[in-house]
N, C-alpha and C positions, 0 to 999 in steps of 0.2 A: 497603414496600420492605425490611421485616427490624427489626431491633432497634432500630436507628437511622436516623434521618430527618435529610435535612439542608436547611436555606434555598436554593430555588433560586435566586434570582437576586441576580448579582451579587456575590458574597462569595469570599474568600480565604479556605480552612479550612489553619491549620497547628496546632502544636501542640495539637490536640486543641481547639483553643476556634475562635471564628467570630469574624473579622475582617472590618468592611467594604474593600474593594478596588476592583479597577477592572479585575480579570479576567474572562474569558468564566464564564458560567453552566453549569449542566449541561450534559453532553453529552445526555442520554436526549433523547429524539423525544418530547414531549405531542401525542398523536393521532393518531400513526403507527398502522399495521393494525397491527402488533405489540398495540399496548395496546388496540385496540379490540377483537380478533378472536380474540387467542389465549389459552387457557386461563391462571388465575392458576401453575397448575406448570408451563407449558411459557414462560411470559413471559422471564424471566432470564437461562433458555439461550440461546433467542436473541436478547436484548442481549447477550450474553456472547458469542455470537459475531456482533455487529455486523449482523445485518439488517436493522435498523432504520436503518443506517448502507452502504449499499452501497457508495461512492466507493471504499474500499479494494480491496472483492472485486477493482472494473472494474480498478484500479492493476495490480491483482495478475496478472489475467488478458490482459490487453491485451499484454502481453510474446510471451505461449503464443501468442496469434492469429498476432500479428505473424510471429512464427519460424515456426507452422505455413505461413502463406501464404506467407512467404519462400520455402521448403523446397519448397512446392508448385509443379506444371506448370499454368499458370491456376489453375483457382476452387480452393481449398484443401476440403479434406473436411470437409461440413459434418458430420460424423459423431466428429471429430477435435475440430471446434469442441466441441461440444455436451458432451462430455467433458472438455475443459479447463475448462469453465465450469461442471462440478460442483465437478469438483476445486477450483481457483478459489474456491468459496464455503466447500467442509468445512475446505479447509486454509488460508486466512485465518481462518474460526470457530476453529479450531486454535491458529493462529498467537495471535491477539488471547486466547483465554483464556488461554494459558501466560503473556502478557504481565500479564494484571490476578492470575494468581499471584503469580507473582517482585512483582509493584511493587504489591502490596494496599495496603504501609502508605503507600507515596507517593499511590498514589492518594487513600486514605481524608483528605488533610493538602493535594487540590490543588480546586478549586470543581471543574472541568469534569470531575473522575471522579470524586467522592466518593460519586455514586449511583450507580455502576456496582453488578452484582451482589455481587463479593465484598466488596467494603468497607462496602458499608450491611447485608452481613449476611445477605441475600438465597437466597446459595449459597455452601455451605463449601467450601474448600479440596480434600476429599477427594470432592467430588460433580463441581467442576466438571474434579479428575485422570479420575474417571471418564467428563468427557463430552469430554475432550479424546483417552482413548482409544474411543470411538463415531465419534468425528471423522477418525479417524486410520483405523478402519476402511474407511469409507465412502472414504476419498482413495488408499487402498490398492487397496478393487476397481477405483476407476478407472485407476490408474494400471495393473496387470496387464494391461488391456485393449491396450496398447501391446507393443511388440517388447521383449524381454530387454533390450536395452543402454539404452534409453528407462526401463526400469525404475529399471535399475542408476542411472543418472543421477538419477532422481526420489528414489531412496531417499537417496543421497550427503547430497540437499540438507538434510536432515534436522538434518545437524552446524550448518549457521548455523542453523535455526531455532531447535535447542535455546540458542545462544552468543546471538544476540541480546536479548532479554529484559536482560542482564548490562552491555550495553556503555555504557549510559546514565550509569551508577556509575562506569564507568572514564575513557572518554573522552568529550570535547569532540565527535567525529566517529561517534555511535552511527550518525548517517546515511547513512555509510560503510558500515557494515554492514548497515544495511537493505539499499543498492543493490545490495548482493551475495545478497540472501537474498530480497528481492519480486520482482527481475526475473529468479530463475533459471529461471521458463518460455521466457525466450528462445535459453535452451540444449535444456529438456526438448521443447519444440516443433520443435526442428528433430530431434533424435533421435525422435523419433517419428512420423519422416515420413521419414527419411535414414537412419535404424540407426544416424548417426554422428554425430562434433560437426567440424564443420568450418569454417575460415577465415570465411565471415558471419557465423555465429551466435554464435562468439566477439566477432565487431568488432558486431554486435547487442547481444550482452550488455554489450560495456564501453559504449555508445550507452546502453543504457538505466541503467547503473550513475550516469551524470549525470545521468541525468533524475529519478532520485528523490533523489540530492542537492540538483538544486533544488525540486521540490515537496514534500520533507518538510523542507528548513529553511522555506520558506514556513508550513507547517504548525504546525513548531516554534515561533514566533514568537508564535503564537495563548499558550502557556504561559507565556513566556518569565520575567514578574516569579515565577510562584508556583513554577517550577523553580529558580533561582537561590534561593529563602528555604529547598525542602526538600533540595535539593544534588543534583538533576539535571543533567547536561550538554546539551548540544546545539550545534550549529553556529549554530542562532539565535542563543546567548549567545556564541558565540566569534567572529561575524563583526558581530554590532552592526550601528552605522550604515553599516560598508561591506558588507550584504547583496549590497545591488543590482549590486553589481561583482564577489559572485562567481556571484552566479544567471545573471548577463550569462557567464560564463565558463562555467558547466556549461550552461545549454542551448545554447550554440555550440558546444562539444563535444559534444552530442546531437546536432546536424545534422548534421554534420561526419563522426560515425559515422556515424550510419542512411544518408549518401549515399552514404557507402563500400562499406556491407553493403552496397545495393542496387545497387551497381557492379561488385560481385565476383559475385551472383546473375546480373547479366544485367537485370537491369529496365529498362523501357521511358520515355518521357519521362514518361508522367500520374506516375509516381512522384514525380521531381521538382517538378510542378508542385504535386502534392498539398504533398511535399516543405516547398517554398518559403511554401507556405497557411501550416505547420506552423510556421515559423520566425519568423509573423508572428504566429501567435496567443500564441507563446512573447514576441515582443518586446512586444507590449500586455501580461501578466501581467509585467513588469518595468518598465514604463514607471510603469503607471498602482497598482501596489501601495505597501500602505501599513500598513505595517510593525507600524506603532505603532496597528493596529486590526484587534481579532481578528476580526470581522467580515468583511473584507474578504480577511483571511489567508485563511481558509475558502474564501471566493467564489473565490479563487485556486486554491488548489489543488485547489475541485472541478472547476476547469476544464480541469484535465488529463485530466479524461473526453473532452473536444472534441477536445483535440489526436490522443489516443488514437483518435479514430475517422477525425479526418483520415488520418493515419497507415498504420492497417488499408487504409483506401480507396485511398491512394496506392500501396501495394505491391500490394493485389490487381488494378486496372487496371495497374498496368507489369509484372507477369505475361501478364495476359490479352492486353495490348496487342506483349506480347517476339514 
């Protein structure tokens, strides 16, 4: 892995030395096709951009579907999908390597990223600036592929992706600003189906702005003790033992929204009912989570992939059904 190797399991790396803890272990995949299948030079990149790790891309792109089928008359273009879900992958790879930029030395001082590429040494700073612009190619042809104002939109989003990376060091609320910068396919998805941004895909986007408020302090939680020792912020640290009463409060403002957008669209009842599936899968990740085990954090928040297809299913029958 580079110059430097570090104990996987179970340890707290800060200052420079190895400390036993009680945080999660690496994040790298042992066995993933990644390390079985792919070249020792082409390995790192893509750790570096997470495919070994998909849960993000789906986060990411699940917004784009949504607004595309919102936006859509019935079944949404699968032609549309299929493009978001490039994008979707180059521009999370994107996203994640400017992050292990900016935060090498955090990472290198926390157990679950110390093996990432840049910090153990892997890929340098100036190899992975060049693979973040390859990345940024590739999410560009796709987005051309769209109407002029869908462009214009796509490019905009660019301002939080570069300001995120930052907000971690300032504020308690960096998860605030993810919600603003993961789910802006909820915008890009309906201008590129509409030419416009209009009243659902706004009350969409602030709909999904809760929704990663509560699956990334879920997320966040996973970190928590080894954030606080190298001076990280996060909403996990700033809401403690009263988590659970506000994840109760951002996913009830996700419902709340998405019935709205789908009220202003026109949608039919399966919406709803999908809808209602939706709000219940959300109340079990709040019921039964457990804060104080990164284990389970995890299991949480990958399970916002479920909600997420609930979700797609329910708007695109209360389309087909309108």
């Amino acid at each position: 892995m580079g110059a430097r190797t570090w104990q996987r399991d179970r340890e707290c790396v800060y200052n420079g030395t190895m400390t036993t803890g009680t945080n999660t272990a690496s994040d790298i995949r042992v066995g993933h096709w990644v390390e079985r299948l792919v070249p020792d030079l082409a390995r790192p990149y893509l750790r570096m951009a997470r495919i070994d790790r998909p849960i993000g891309t789906w986060l990411l792109l699940f917004p784009c579907w949504w607004s595309v089928a919102l936006a859509s008359s019935g079944w949404p273009s699968l032609y549309f999908m299929i493009l978001f879900a490039v994008g979707a992958l180059v521009m999370r790879g994107a996203g994640c390597t400017l992050n292990d930029i900016v935060d090498r030395d955090f990472d290198a001082r926390v157990a679950r990223t110390a093996l990432r590429p840049i910090p153990s040494g892997a890929v340098s700073v100036p190899q992975a600036v060049a693979f973040i612009g390859f990345l940024l190619l590739i999410g560009f042809t796709v987005l051309v592929q769209f109407n002029g104002f869908a462009v214009l939109v796509g490019v905009a989003s660019l301002a939080l992706v570069a300001v995120y990376p930052f907000m971690k060091r300032i504020t308690y609320w960096p998860q605030a600003v993810l919600g603003l910068t993961f789910t802006y396919g909820a915008l890009l998805g309906w201008a590129a189906v509409r030419g416009s941004l209009d009243g659902p895909a706004v009350v969409l986007y602030a709909g999904c702005f809760f929704w990663t408020l509560g699956y990334d302090t879920i997320y966040a939680h996973q970190d928590k003790e080894d954030d606080a020792l190298v001076g990280i912020k996060s909403t996990a640290l700033l809401f403690g033992d009263t988590t659970k009463r506000w994840l109760s409060f951002f996913f009830s403002a996700t419902i709340v929204l998405f019935a709205l957008a789908g009220a202003m669209t026109g949608l039919a009842w399966p919406f709803y009912a999908a809808l209602a599936l939706a709000a219940g899968q959300f109340i079990w990740q709040v019921w039964t989570l457990d804060i104080n085990d990164p284990k389970d954090c995890l299991a949480k928040f990958k399970s916002n992939r479920l909600f997420s297809w609930i979700v797609l299913a329910g708007i695109i029958a209360g389309q087909v059904a309108a």
